[in-house]
C-alpha positions as a printed NumPy array, in Angstrom:
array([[   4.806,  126.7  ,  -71.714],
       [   8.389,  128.348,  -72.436],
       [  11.001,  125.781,  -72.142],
       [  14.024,  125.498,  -69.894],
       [  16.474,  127.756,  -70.862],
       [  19.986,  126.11 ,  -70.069],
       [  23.097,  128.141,  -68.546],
       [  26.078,  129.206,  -71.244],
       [  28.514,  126.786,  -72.306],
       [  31.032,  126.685,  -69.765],
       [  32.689,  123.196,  -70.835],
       [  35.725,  122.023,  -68.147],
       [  38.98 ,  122.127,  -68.924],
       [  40.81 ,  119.261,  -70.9  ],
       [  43.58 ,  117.967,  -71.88 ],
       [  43.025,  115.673,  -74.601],
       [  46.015,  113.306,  -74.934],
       [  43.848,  110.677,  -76.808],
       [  43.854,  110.096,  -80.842],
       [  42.038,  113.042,  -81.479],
       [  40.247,  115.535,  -81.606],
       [  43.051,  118.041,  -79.456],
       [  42.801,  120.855,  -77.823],
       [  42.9  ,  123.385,  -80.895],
       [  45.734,  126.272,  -80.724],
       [  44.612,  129.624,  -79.551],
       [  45.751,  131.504,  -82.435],
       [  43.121,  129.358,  -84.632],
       [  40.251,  130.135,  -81.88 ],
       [  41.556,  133.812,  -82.644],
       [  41.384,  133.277,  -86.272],
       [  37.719,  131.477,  -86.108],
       [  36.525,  134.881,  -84.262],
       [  37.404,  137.106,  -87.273],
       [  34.531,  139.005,  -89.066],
       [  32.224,  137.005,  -91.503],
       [  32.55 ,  137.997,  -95.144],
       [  30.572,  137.486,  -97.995],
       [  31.634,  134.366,  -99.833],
       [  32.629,  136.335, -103.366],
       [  33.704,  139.593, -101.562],
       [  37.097,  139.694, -103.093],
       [  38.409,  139.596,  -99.641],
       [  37.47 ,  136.304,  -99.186],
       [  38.265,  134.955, -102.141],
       [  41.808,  135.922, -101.807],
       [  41.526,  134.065,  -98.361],
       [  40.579,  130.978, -100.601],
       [  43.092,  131.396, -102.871],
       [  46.129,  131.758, -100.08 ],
       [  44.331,  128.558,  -98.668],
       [  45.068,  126.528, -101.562],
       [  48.502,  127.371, -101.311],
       [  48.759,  126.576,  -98.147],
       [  47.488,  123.284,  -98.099],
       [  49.545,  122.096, -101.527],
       [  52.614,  122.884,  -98.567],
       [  50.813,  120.744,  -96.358],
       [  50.373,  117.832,  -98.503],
       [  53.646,  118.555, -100.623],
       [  52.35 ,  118.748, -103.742],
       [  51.934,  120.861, -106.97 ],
       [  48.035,  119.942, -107.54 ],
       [  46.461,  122.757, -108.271],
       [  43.227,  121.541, -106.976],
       [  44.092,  121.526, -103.319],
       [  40.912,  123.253, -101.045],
       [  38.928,  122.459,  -98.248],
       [  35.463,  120.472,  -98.603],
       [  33.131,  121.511,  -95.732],
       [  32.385,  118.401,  -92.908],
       [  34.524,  116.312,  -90.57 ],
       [  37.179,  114.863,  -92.101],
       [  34.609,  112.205,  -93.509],
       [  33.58 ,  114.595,  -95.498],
       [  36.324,  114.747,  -97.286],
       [  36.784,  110.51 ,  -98.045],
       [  33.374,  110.533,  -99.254],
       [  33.95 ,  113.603, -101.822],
       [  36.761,  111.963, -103.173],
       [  35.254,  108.251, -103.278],
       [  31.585,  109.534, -104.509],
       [  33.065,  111.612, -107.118],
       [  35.806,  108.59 , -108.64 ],
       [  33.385,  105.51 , -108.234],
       [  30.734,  104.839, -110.393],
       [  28.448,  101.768, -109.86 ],
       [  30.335,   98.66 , -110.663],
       [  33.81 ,   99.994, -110.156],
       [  36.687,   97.575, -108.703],
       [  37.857,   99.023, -105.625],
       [  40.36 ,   97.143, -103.123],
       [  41.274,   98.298,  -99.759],
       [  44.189,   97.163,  -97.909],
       [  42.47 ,   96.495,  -94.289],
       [  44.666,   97.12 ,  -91.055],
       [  42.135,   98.507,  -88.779],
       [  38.896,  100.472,  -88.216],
       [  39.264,  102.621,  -90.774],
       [  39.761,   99.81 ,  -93.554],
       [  36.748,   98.94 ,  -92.988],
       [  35.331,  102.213,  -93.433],
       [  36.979,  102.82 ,  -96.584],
       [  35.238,   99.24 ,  -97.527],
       [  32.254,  101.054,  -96.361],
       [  31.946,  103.909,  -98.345],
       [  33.019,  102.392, -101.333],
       [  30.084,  100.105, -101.129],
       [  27.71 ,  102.5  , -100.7  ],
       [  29.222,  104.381, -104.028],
       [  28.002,  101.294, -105.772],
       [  32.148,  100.26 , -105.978],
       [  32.794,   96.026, -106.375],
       [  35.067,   96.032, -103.549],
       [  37.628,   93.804, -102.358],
       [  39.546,   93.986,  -99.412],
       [  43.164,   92.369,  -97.928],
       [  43.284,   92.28 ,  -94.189],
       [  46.374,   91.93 ,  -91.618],
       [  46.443,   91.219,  -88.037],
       [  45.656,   94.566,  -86.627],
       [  49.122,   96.183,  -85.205],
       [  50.526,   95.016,  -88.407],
       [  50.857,   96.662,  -91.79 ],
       [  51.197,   95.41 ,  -95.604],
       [  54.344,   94.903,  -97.566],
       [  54.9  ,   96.489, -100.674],
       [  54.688,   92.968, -102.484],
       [  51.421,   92.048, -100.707],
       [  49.606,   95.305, -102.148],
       [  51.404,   94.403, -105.698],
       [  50.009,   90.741, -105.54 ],
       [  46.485,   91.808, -104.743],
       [  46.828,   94.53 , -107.513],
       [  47.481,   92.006, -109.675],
       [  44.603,   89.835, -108.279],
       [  41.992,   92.004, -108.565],
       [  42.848,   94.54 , -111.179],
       [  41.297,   97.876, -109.461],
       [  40.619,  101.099, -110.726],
       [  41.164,  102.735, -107.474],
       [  43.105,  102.03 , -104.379],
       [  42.179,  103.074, -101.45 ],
       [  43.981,  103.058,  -98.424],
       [  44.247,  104.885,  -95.018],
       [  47.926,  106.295,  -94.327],
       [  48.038,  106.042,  -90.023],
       [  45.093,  103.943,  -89.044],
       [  44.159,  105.533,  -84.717],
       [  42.353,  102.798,  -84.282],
       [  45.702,  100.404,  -84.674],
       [  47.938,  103.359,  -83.894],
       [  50.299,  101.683,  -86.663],
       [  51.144,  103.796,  -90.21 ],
       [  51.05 ,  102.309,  -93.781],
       [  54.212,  102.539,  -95.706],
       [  53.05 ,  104.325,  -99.097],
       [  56.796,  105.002, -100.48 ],
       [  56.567,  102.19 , -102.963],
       [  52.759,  101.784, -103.162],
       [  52.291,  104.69 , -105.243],
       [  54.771,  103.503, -108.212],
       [  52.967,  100.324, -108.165],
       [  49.738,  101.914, -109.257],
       [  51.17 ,  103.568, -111.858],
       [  52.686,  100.564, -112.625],
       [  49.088,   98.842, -113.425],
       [  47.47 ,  101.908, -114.05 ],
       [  45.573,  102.261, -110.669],
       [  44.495,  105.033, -109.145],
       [  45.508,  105.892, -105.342],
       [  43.679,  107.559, -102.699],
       [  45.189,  108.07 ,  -99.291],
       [  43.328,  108.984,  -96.024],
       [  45.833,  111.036,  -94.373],
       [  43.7  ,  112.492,  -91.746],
       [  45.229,  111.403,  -88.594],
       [  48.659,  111.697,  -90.177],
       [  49.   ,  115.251,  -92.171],
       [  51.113,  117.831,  -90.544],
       [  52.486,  115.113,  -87.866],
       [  54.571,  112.623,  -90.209],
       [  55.568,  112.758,  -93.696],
       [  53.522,  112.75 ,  -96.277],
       [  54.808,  113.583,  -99.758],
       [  51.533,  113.345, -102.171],
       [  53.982,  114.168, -105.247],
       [  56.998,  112.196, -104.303],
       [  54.728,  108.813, -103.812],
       [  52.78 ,  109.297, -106.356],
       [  49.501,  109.823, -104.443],
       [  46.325,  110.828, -106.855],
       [  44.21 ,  111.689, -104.564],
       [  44.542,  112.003, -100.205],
       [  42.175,  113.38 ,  -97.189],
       [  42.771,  114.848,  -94.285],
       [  41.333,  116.971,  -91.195],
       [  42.299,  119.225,  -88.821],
       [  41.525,  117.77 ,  -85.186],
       [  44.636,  115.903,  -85.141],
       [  48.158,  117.108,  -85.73 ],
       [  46.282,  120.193,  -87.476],
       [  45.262,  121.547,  -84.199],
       [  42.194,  122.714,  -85.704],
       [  38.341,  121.958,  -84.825],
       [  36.403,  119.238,  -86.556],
       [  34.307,  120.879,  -89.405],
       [  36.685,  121.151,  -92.704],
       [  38.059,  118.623,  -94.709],
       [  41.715,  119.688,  -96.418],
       [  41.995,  117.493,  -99.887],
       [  44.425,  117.341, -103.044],
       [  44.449,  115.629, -106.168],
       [  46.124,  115.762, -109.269],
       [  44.907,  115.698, -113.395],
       [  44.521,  111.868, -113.447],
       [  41.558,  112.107, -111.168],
       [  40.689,  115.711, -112.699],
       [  40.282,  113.886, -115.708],
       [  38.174,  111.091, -114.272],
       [  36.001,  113.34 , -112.225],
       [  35.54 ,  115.874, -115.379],
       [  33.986,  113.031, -117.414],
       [  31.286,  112.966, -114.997],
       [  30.541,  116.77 , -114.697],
       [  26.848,  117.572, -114.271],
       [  25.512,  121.245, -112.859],
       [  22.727,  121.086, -111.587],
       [  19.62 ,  123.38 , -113.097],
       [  19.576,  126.9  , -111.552],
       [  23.306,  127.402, -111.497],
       [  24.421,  125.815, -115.296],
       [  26.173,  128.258, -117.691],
       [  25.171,  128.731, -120.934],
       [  26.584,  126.179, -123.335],
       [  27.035,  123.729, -120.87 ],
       [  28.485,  120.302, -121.953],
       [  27.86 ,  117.581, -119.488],
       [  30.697,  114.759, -119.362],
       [  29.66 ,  111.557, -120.928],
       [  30.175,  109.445, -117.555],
       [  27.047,  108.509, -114.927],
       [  26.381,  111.718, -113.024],
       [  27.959,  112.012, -109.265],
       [  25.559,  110.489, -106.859],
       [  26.219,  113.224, -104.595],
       [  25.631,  116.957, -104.919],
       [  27.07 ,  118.146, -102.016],
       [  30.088,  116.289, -102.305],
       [  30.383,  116.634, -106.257],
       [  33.585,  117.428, -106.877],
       [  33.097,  118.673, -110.628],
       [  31.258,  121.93 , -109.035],
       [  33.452,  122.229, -105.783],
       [  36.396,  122.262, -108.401],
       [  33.904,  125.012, -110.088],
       [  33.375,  126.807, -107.019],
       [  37.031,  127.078, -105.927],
       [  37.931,  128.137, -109.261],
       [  38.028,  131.227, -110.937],
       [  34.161,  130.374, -111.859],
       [  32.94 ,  130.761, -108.687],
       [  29.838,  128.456, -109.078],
       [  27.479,  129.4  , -106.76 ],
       [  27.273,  125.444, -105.567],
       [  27.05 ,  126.184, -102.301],
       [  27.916,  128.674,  -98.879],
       [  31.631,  128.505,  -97.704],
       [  31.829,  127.38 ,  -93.91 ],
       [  33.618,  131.056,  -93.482],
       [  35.174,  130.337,  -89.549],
       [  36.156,  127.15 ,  -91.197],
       [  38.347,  128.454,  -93.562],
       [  39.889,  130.986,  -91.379],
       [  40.766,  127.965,  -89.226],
       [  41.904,  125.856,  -91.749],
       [  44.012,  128.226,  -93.325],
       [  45.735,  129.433,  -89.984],
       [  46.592,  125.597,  -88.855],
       [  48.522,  125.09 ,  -92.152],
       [  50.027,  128.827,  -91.702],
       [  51.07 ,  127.845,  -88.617],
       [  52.324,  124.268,  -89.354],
       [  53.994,  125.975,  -92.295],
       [  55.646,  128.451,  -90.811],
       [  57.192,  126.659,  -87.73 ],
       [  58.198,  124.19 ,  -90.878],
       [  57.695,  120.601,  -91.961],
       [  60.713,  119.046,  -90.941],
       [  60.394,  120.799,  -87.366],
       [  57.154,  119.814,  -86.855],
       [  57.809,  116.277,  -87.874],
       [  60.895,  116.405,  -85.675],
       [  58.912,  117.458,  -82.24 ],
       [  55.999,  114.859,  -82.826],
       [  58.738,  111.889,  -83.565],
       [  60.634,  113.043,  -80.215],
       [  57.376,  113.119,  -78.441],
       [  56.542,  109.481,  -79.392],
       [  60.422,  108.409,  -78.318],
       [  59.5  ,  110.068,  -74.684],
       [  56.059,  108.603,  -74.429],
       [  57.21 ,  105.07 ,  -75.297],
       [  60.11 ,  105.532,  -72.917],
       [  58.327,  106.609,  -70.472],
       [  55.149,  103.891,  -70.509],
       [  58.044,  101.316,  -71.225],
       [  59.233,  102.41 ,  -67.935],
       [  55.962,  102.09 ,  -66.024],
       [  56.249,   98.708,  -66.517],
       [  53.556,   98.83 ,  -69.474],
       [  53.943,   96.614,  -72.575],
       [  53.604,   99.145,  -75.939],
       [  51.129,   97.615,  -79.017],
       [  51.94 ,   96.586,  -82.216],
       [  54.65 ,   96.487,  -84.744],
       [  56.915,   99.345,  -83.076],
       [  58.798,   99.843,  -86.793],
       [  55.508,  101.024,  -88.055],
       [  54.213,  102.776,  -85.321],
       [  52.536,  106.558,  -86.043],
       [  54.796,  108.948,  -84.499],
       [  51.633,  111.316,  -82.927],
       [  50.112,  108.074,  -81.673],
       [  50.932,  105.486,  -78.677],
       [  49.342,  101.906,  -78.233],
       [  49.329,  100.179,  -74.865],
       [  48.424,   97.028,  -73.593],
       [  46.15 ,   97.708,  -70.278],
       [  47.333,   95.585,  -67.7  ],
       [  45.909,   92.355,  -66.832],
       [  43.768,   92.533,  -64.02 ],
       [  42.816,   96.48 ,  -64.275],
       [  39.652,   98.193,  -65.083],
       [  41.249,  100.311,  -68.308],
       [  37.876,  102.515,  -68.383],
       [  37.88 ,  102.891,  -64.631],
       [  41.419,  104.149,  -65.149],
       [  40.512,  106.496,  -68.16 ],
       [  37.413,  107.846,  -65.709],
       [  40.822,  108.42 ,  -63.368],
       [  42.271,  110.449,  -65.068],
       [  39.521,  112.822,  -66.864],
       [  37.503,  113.136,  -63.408],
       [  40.915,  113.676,  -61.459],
       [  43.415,  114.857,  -63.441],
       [  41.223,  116.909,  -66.504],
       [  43.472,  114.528,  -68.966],
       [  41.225,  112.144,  -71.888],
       [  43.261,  109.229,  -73.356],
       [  41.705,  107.047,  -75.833],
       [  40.512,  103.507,  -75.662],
       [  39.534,  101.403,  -78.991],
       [  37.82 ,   99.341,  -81.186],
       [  36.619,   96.02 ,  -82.384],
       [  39.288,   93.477,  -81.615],
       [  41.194,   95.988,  -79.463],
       [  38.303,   97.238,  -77.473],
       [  39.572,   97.074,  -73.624],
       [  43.06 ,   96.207,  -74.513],
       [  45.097,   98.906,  -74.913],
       [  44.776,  102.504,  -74.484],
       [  45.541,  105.208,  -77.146],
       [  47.898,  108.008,  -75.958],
       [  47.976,  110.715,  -78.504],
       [  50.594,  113.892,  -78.667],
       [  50.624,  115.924,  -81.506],
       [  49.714,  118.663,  -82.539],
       [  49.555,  122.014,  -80.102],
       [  49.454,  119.147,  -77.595],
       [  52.847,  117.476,  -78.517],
       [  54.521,  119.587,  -75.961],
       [  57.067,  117.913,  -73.429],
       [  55.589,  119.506,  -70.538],
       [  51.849,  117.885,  -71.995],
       [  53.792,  114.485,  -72.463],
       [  55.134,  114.434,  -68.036],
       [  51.789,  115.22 ,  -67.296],
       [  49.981,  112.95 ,  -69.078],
       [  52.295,  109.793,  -67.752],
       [  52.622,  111.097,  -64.516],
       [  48.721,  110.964,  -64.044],
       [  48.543,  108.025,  -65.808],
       [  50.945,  106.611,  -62.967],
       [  49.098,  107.672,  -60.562],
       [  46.049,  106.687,  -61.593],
       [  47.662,  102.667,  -62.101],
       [  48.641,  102.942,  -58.684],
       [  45.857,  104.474,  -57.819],
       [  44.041,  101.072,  -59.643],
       [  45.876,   98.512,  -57.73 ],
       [  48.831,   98.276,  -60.738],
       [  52.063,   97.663,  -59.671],
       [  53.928,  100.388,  -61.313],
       [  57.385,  101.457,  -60.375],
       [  56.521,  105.573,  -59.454],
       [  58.592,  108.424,  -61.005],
       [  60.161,  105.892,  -63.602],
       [  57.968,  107.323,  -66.276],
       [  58.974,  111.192,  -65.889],
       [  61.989,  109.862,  -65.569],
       [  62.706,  108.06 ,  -68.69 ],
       [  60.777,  110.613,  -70.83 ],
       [  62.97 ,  113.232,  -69.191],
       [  66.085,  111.414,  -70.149],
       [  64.476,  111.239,  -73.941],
       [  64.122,  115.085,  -74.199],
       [  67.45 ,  115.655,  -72.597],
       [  69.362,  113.15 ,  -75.141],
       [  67.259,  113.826,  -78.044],
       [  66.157,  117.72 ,  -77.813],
       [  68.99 ,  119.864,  -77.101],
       [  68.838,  123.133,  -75.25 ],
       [  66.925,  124.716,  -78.411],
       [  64.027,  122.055,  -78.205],
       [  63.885,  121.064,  -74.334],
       [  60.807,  122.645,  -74.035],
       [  59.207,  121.624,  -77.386]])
């Protein structure tokens, strides 16, 4: 019997104001429809090649090993981690929410003797705490997450970097829900190794994972090169290290693959690429400091304008992530029943969390394509409405207002509209 056959897609419209994934710009849809190539048509590989160089202006760095491993940004932690940890490594993670914890994770799983720090989630570390449990431990790798959604708060790595040099550490960074949206200077902090994606302040679709590092971990990775039977070289001289326990993610071939080799190690996501390398061409070309400017602005309007509703904002405010808002739900109101509000109502999807902070705050994301003022009134304006609508005693039209006043202090007639 011939099964159901369901209609097309025909998905509603959203707004997503949560802490990613966004709505992804329509000039990366366009770029995602362009014609398939073959993956060493020359074509292509000059696509890979302009890729590269786009992403080391992304992350700000010189690395020439700067590509795109295929999978969510996930994908991209567990190339890096796989590839530098062999069993018995010393690993320590500075913990400040959810995604500590998966860094612990993955390690773990790469055979890594981790240790872990922890603070009170809507905090961050000191400098001096990280140097202190360097000391304690004596890692080989550090591994720590750069804006943590789940906390909405961002790690200061200024100073973090110099200290693993210092005691001869290496440091990988998780930048996914922070690259293109805040700075993030892999070169200038001394970062060996960092991860991102593109559903945040990429504006890209979940499916490619943009990574850099430098020859310290070239040089660690290289020691464990293995190629697999089928596609080794003549000659071949395996590294001395224990083989990388994953193929996939192996980054001796990807580094193969991307280079002028061309190891056959796998099929590029094509539509992937196209998208990856339009959202840094278009991060790029509107400019860092720009785009950095327009996602700090949005975060002074949103804050404003919550503060305004009458809502209290979450966590240590000098550490806050600028594409990212924590918010206490008020006492007394359903905060799903509120978040049904406004998706069912008002087409708009705002995050709520995890662990510790599940039903306590909500998580109010703008960046990206969607850290637009017009997307920031609308989103507090239905969230007003749909507090009021709850039974919250909010003071209405104080929220436009106040983020109104932001963009009109802060913008300028330029960037009103920004």
């Amino acid at each position: 019997m011939c099964p159901s056959i369901p209609e097309e897609l025909d998905p509603l419209p959203r707004l997503l104001m949560g802490p990613g994934p966004i709505n992804v710009d329509p000039r990366v849809l366009r770029a995602m429809s362009m014609p398939l190539l073959g993956q060493f048509d020359p074509q292509f590989t000059g696509y890979m090649n302009e890729t590269m160089g786009l992403l080391r202006g992304l992350f700000q760095t010189q690395n020439r090993w700067s590509f795109l491993v295929d999978g969510t940004a996930r994908a991209g932690i567990e190339a890096i981690l796989v590839s530098l940890i062999a069993p018995g490594d010393r690993v320590l993670v500075p913990i400040f929410g959810r995604f500590g914890h998966l860094l612990c994770e993955i390690a773990g799983r790469c055979g890594a003797d981790v240790s872990f720090i922890e603070t009170e989630w809507g905090t961050v570390f000191a400098p001096e705490a990280i140097e202190e449990a360097i000391k304690r431990h004596r890692p080989k790798l550090l591994a720590v997450v750069h804006g943590d959604t789940s906390t909405t708060m961002a790690q200061p790595l200024e100073e973090v970097g110099a200290i693993c040099r210092r005691y001869d550490v290496l440091l990988y960074v998780d930048s996914t829900a922070t690259l293109g949206g805040m700075e993030f200077a892999v070169d200038r902090w001394n970062i060996d190794a960092a991860s991102a994606g593109l559903q945040k302040c990429l504006s890209g679709p979940p499916g490619c994972a943009p990574i850099t590092f430098n020859e310290r971990v070239e040089r660690a990775v290289l020691a464990r090169k293995h190629v697999e039977a089928g596609i080794r070289p003549p000659g071949f001289v395996p590294g001395n290290g224990p083989r990388i326990q994953s193929n996939y993610f192996d980054l001796a071939m990807l580094m193969d693959y991307w280079s002028e080799a061309r190891l056959n190690h796998h099929t590029e996501a094509t539509s992937m690429l196209y998208a990856a390398r339009e959202c840094a061409r278009i991060v790029l070309r509107e400019g860092l400091d720009k785009v950095f400017a327009r996602h700090a602005l949005a975060s002074r309007a949103m804050t404003a304008g919550l503060e305004a509703m009458g809502l209290r904002l979450f966590g240590d405010q000098r550490h806050k992530m600028a594409n990212v808002t924590g918010v206490h739900i008020p006492e007394g109101v359903d905060g799903e029943a509120v978040r049904r509000m406004m998706l069912e109502d008002f087409g708009i999807e705002i995050g709520t969390s995890f662990g510790p902070l599940r039903g306590r705050i909500w998580r109010i994301g703008a960046m990206g394509y969607n850290c637009r003022k017009q997307n920031v009134l609308i989103c507090l304006a239905a969230l007003e409405a749909a507090l009021a609508r709850a039974g919250a005693k909010v003071a209405l039209g104080a929220a436009v207002k106040a983020a109104y006043d932001v963009y009109d202090r802060d913008a300028g007639p330029s960037r009103a509209g920004a």
